[in-house]
C-alpha positions in Angstrom: -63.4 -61.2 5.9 -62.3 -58.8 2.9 -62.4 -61.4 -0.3 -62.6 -60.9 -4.1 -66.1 -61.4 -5.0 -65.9 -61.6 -8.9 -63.4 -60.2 -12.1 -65.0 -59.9 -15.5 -62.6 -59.5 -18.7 -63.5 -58.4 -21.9 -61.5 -58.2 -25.2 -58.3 -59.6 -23.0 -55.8 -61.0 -25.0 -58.0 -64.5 -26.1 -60.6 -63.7 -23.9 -63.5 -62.3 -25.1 -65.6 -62.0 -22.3 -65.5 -64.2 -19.1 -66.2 -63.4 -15.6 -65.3 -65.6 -12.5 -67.2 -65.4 -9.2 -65.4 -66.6 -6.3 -66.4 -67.8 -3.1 -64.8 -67.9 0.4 -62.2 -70.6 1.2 -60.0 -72.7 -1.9 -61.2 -71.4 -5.2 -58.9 -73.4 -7.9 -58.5 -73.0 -11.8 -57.3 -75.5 -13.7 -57.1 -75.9 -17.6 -54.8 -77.0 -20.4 -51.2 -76.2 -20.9 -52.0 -72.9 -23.1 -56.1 -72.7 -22.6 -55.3 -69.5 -21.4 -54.7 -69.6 -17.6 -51.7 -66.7 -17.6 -54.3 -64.0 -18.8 -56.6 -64.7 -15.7 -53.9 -63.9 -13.7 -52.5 -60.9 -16.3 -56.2 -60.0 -15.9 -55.9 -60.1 -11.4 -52.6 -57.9 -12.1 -54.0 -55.8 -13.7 -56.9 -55.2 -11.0 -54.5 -54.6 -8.6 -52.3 -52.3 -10.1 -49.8 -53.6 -12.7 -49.2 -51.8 -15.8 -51.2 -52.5 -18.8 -49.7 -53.2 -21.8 -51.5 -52.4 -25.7 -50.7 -56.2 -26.4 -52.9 -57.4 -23.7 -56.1 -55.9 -26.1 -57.8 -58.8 -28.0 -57.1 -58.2 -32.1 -60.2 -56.5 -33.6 -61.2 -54.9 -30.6 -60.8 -51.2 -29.7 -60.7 -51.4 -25.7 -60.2 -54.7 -23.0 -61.5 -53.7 -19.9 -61.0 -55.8 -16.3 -63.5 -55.5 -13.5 -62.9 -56.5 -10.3 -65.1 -56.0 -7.2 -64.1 -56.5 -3.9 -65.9 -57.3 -0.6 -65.0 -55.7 3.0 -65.5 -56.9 6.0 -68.7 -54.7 6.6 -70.4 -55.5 3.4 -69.0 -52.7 1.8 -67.9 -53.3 -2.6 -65.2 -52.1 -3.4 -64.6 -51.8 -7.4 -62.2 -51.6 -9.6 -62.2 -51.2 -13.7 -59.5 -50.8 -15.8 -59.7 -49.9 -19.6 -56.8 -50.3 -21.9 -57.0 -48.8 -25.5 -55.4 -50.6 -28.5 -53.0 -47.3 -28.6 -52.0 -48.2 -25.3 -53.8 -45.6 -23.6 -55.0 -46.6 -20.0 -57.7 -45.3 -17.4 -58.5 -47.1 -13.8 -61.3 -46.6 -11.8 -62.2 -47.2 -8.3 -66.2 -47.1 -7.7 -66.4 -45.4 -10.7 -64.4 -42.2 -9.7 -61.1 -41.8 -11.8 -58.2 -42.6 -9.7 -54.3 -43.5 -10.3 -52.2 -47.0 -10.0 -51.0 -46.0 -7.2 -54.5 -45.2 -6.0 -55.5 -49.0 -6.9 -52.3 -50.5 -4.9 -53.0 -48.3 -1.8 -57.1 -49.7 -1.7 -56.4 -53.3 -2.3 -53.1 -53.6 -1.0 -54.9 -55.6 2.4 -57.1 -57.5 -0.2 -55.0 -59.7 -2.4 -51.3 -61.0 -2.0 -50.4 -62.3 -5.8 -47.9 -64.4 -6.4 -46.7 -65.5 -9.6 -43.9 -65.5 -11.7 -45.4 -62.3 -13.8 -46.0 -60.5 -10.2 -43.5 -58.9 -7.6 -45.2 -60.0 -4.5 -45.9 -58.0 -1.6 -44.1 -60.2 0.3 -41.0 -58.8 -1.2 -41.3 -55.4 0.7 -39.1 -54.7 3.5 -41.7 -53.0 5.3 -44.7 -56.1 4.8 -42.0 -58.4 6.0 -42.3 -56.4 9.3 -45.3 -56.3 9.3 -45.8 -60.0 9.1 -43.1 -60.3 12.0 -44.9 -57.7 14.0 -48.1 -59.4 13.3 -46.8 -62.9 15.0 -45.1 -61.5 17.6 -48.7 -59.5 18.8 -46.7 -56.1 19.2 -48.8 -54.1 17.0 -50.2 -51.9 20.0 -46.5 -51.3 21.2 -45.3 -50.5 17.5 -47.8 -47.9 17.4 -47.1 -46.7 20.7 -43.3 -46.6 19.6 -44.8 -45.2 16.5 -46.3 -42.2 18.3 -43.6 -41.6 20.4 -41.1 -41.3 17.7 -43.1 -39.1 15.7 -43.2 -36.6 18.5 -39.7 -37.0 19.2 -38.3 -35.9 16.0 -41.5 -33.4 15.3 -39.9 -31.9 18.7 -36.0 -32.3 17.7 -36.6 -30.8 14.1 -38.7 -28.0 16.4 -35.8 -27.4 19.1 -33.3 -27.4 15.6 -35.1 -24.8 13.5 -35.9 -22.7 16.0 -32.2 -22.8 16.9 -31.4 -22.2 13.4 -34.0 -18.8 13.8 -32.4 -17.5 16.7 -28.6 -17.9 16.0 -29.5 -16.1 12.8 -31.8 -13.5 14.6 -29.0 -12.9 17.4 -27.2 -10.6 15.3 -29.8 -8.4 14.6 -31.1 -8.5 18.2 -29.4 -5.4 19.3 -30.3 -3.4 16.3 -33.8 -4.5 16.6 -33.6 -3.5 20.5 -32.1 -0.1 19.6 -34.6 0.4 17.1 -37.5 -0.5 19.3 -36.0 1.9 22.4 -36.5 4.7 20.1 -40.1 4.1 19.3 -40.9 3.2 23.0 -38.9 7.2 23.9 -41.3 8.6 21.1 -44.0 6.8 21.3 -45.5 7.8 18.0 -48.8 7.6 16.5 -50.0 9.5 13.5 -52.2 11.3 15.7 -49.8 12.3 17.7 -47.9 13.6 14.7 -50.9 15.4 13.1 -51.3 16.9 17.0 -47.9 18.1 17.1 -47.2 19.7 13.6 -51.1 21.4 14.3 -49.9 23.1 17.7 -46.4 24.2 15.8 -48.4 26.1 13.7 -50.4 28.2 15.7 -47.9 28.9 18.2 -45.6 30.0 15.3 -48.6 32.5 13.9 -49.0 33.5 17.7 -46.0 34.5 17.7 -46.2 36.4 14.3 -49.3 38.3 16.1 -47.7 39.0 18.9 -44.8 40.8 16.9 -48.0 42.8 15.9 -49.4 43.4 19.3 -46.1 44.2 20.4 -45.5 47.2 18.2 -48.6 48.4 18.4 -48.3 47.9 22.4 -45.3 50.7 21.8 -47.0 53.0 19.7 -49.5 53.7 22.4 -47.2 53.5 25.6 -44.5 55.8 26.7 -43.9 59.5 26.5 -44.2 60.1 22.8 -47.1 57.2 22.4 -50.5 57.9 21.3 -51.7 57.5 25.3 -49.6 60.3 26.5 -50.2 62.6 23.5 -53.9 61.9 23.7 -53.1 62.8 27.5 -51.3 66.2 26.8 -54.0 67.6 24.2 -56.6 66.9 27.0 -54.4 68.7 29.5 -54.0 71.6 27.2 -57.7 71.3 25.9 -59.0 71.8 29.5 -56.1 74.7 30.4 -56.0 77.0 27.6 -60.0 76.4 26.4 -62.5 75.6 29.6 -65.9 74.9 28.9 -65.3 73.0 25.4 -67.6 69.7 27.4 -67.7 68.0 24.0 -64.1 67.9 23.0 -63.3 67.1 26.2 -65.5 64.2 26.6 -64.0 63.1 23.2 -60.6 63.4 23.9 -60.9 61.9 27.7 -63.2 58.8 25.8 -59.7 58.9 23.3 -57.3 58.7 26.1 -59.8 55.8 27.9 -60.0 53.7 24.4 -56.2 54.1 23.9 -55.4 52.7 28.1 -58.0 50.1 27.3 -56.5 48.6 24.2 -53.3 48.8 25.3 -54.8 46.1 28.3 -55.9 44.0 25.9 -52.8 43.8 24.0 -50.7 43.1 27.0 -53.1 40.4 27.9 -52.5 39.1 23.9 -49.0 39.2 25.0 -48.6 37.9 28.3 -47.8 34.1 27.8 -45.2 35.1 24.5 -42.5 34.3 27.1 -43.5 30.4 26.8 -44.0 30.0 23.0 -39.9 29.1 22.2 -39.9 26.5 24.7 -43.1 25.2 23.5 -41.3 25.8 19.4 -38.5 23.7 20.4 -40.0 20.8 22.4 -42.8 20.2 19.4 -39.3 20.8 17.0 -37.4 18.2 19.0 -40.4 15.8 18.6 -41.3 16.1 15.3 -37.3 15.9 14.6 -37.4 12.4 16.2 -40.5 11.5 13.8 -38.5 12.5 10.7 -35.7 10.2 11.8 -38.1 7.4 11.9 -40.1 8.7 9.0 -36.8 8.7 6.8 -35.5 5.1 8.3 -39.3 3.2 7.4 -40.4 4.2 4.2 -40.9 8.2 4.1 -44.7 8.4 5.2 -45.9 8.6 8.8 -48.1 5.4 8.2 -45.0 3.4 7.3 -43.1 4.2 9.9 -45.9 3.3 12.3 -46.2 0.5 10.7 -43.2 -0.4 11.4 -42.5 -0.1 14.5 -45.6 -2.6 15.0 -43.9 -4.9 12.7 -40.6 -4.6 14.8 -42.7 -5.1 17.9 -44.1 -8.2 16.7 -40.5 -9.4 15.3 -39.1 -8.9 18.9 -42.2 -10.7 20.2 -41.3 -13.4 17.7 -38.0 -14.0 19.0 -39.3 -13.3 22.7 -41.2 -16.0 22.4 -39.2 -18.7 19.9 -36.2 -18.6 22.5 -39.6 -19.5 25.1 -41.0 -22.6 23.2 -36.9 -23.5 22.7 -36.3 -23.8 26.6 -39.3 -25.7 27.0 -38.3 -28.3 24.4 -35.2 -28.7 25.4 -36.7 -29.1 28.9 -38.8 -32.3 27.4 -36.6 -33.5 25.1 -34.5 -35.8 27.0 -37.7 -37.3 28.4 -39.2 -37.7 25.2 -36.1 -39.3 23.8 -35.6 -42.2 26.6 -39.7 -43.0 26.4 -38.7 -43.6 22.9 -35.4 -45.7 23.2 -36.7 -47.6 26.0 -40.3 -48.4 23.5 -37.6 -49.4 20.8 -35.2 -51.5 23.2 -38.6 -53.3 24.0 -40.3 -53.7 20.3 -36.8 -55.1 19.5 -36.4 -57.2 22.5 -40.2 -59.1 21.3 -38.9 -59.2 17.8 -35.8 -61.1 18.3 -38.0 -63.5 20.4 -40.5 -63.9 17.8 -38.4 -64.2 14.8 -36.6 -67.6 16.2 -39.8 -69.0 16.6 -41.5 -67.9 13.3 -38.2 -69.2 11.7 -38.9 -72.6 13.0 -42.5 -72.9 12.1 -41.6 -71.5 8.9 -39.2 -74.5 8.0 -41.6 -76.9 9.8 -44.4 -76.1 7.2 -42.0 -75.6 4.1 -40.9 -79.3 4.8 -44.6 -80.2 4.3 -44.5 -78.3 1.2 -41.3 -80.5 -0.7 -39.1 -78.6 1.2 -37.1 -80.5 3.2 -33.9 -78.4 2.7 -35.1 -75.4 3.3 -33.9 -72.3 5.5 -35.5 -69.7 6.7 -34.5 -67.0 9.0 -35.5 -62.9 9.7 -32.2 -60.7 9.4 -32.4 -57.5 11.4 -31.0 -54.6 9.5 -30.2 -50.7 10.5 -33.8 -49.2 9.7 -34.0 -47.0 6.7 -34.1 -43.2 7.1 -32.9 -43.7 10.5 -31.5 -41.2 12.8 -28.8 -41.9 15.2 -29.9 -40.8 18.9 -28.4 -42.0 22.1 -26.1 -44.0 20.3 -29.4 -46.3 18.5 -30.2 -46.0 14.8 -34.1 -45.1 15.3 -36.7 -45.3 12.1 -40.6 -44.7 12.2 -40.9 -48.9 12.8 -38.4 -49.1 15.6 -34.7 -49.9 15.9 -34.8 -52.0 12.9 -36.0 -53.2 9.9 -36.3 -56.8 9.0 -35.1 -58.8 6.2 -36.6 -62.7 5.6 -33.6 -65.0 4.3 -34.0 -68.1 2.2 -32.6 -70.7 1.0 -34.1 -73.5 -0.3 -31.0 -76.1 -1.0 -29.0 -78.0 1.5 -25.2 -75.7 1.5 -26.3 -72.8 0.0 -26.2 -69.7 2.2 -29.6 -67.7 2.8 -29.7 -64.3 0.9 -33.3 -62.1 1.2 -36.4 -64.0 -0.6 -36.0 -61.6 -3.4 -32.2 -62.4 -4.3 -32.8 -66.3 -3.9 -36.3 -67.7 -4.4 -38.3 -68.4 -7.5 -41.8 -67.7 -8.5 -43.1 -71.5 -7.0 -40.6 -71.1 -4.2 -41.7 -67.5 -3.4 -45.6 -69.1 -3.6 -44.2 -71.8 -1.0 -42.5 -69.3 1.8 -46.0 -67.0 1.0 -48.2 -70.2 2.1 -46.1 -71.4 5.2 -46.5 -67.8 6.7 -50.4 -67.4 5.8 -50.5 -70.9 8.2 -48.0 -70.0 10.4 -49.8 -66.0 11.0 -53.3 -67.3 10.7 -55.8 -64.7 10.8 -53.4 -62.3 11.2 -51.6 -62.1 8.0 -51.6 -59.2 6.1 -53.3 -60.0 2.4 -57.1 -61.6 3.5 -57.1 -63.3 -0.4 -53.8 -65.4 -1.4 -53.5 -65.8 -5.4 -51.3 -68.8 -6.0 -50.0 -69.6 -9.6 -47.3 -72.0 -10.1 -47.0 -73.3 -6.0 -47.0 -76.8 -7.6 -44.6 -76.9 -10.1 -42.7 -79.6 -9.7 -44.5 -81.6 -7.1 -46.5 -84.7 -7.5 -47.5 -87.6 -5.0 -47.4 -87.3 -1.5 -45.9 -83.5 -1.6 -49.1 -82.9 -3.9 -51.6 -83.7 -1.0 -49.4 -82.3 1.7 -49.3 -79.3 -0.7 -53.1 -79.4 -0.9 -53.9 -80.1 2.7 -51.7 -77.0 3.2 -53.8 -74.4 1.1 -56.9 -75.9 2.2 -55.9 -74.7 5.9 -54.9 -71.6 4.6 -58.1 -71.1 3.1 -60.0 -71.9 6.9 -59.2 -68.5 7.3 -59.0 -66.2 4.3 -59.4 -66.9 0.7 -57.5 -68.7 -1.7 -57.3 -68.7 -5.0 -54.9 -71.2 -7.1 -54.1 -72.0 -10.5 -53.2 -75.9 -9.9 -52.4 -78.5 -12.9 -52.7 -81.0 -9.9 -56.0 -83.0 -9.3 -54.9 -83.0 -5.7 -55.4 -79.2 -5.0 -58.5 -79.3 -7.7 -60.5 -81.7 -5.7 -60.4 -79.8 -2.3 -61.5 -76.7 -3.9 -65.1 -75.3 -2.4 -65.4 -73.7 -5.7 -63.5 -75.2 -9.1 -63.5 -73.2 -12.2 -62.2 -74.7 -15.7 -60.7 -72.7 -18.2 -61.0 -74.0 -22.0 -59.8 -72.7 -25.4 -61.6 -73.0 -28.7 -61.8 -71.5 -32.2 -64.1 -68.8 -33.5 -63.2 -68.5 -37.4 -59.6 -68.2 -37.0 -59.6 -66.1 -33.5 -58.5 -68.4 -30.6 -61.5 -67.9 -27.7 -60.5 -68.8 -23.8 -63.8 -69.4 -21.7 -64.3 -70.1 -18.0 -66.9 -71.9 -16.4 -67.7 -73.1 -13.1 -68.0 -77.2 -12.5 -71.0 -77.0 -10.6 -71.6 -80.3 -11.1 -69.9 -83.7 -9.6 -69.3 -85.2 -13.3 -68.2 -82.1 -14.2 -65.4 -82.4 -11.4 -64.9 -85.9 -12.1 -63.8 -85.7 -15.9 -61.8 -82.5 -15.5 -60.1 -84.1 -12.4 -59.7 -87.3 -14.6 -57.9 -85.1 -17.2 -55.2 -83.5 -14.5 -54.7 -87.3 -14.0 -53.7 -88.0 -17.6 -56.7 -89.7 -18.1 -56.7 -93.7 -19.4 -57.4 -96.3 -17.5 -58.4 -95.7 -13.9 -57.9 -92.1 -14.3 -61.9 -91.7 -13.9 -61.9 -93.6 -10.7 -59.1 -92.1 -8.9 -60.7 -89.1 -9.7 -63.6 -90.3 -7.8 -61.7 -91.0 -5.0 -60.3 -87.8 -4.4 -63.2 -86.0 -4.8 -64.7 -88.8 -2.2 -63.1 -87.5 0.5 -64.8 -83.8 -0.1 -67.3 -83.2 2.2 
């Protein structure tokens, strides 16, 4: 089982240095009224969490420092050192690595259960009251089922809920967005498309300039006064009025040849001219529709392709939100009675179970000088609840549990942290450790003060008590009673002397029967017969 394995203290209020091993089963300290007891447990505070203070540092010394190392279950140490400064100053560390309080609380929270009237106990927390209920009533596997259930629940609800939030905020822009995205779909734009398009305006719009060119120079060299037919009528006139000229005729028929010929060739430069202001205004109708998106996206072509991917994938967003909405609410309901019907059952076991670990409570406080006590488990509306089918659900089930006390005959119960005192809160700690067994929460109980007040037969009923407790976990007690001192498996005595004018606390282990028998001598108030009772009680240690 986990179990504290040792503390050391140095420079600790009297203490100078001392360190403590402990051992599985009822490890008890005893010492004089004032020897110096509270700082062992100041010192066990402090290694499990609770604030240091600069008057907890010895006088003369620059730093106290407590050390506490831990077993688990696998063999594994566990250890924690805290360092307090004389300016108040503190550092904790867990294996050596520099960690928080709340680091410290978290890794030996299953460890050690301390109670004492310095100490809020554990057992004070709503949520480790249920835990201890849960515990008895053997529904931690349906807890956890509930557990899982209800976290996918409300994962799902708070889905279904901001996704509804999304869309009712997205509706109004849907048509815009739709409107938007028809006119990139008509255009289809790309900035290839664009370069394409502003390319092929240009050369038709400088074919057409040549063929202005072409066309005027086609009418130069047709018709009667053009350069063909003039070319014509000197040849006609060349060959009439002077025969025989073979030269200037050939020239003048090559002239009239050249002319017909490049007046071909311009009408072939000018045949498809008809087409070119359709062609114009399609590519000017196009490109008028990419200014129009240019202008509406940021005033480059990149941006407004851009764009119109980012508008695609905002319509795909909503596409599929109002998707993954439909098929929550399609699973919702489901989801929803798996978990009311989990929490009507962890509720139905927990009713059962808190009756009968009220009973046993009372049954074992009576044993402990408690014959008037009352002890009951109050089921409360769980915190940070939501409200679902007309049941309050929280992450622990339908509700959270509350143990009442009350120790006096008349006197109504109120919660264990309104009602019961330090030795009293010790008591109720006890009676559940025997009544949960192995199960309960803390695997080392640290008593301080459980016997005040008791004496006789309540002492040995008190001490038979923790020594069952400790059959299955540690125990560790600071007693004034010989009683509980004498069924200890390992008994450690705490002293106080003087060195100069410094008060010194030591601790020491009572190895020895003798030992045992004079300390447990002194719990008895010594005299006469004080020696022999002693030996007595520790007779009946095996």
């Amino acid at each position: 089982m986990n179990m504290l394995r040792s503390i050391t203290l140095k420079n600790l209020a009297t203490i100078s240095d001392a360190s403590m091993e402990f051992e599985k089963g009822l490890n008890v300290i005893t010492g004089e009224t004032g020897s110096g007891k509270s700082i062992l447990v100041d010192g066990l505070m402090l290694a499990v969490g609770a604030r240091a203070d600069r008057s907890m540092v010895r006088p003369g010394a620059r730093t106290a420092s407590v050390e506490a190392v831990f077993i688990q279950n696998n063999g594994k140490e566990t250890v924690v050192r805290r360092e307090i400064s004389g300016a108040g100053r503190s550092r904790v560390f867990i294996d050596d690595a520099l960690s928080t309080l709340e680091d410290v609380r978290n890794a030996v929270q299953d460890f050690v259960a301390l109670h004492s009237q310095r100490s809020t106990p554990i057992l004070l927390k709503t949520a480790r009251q249920l835990d201890i209920l849960d515990t008895f009533a053997g529904v931690l596997d349906l807890r956890d089922e509930y557990r899982q259930l209800f976290a996918s629940w409300k994962t799902a609800a708070a889905r279904s809920e901001e996704l509804n939030s999304f869309l009712g905020q997205s509706s109004a822009n849907r048509e815009l967005l739709m409107h938007e995205i028809s006119l990139y779909e008509q255009l289809n734009p790309s900035v290839e498309d664009y370069n394409l398009l502003t390319e092929r305006r240009g050369k038709i719009r400088k074919h057409m300039e040549q063929s202005m060119v072409f066309q005027n120079t086609l009418s130069s060299l047709q018709g009667d006064s053009g350069v063909s037919a003039v070319l014509s009528g000197l040849l006609r006139n060349i060959q009439k009025e002077a025969p025989g000229r073979e030269e200037l005729t050939e020239l003048l028929s090559q002239a009239c040849i050249s002319a017909e010929e490049a007046a071909n060739l311009l009408l072939a430069e000018i045949s498809d001219i008809d087409e070119a202001p359709a062609q114009i205004s399609e590519i000017d109708n196009r490109l008028d529709d990419y200014s129009a998106l240019i202008a509406r996206s940021g005033g480059t072509v990149d941006s407004m392709v851009e764009h119109g991917n980012s508008l695609s994938m905002e319509l795909q967003k909503y596409l599929s939100a109002e998707k993954e909405k439909t098929e929550l609410d399609g699973v919702l309901p489901e989801l929803l009675k798996r978990v009311v019907q989990a929490a009507g059952e962890l509720s139905a076991k927990r009713q059962a179970a808190a009756d009968q670990l009220s009973e046993r409570v009372v049954a074992e406080l009576k044993q402990l000088n408690m014959p008037y006590a009352q002890f009951s488990v109050q089921f409360n509306e769980p915190a940070s609840s939501v409200t679902a089918s007309g049941t309050h659900l929280g992450s622990w089930g339908a509700e959270s549990a509350v143990f009442m006390f009350s120790a006096n005959m008349g006197i109504p119960r109120d919660s264990l942290e309104a009602v019961a005192s330090g030795g009293e809160l010790s008591r109720v700690a006890l009676a559940l450790a025997l009544v949960v067994a192995d199960s309960y929460a803390a695997s080392t109980l640290v008593f301080d003060e459980i016997d005040a007040g008791t004496g006789g037969e309540t002492a040995n009923s008190l001490a038979e008590s923790l020594l069952r407790a400790a059959s299955t976990r540690q125990v560790i007690v600071i007693s004034h009673l010989a009683q509980i001192a004498s069924r200890a498996h390992r008994h450690l005595a705490v002293t106080k002397g003087y060195s100069g004018n410094m008060p010194v606390t030591e601790v020491s282990v009572l190895h020895h029967r003798q030992q045992r028998v004079h300390e447990l001598a002194r719990l008895l108030g010594g005299g006469a017969g004080a020696e022999e009772h002693a030996i007595r009680l520790l007779g009946g240690v095996k």
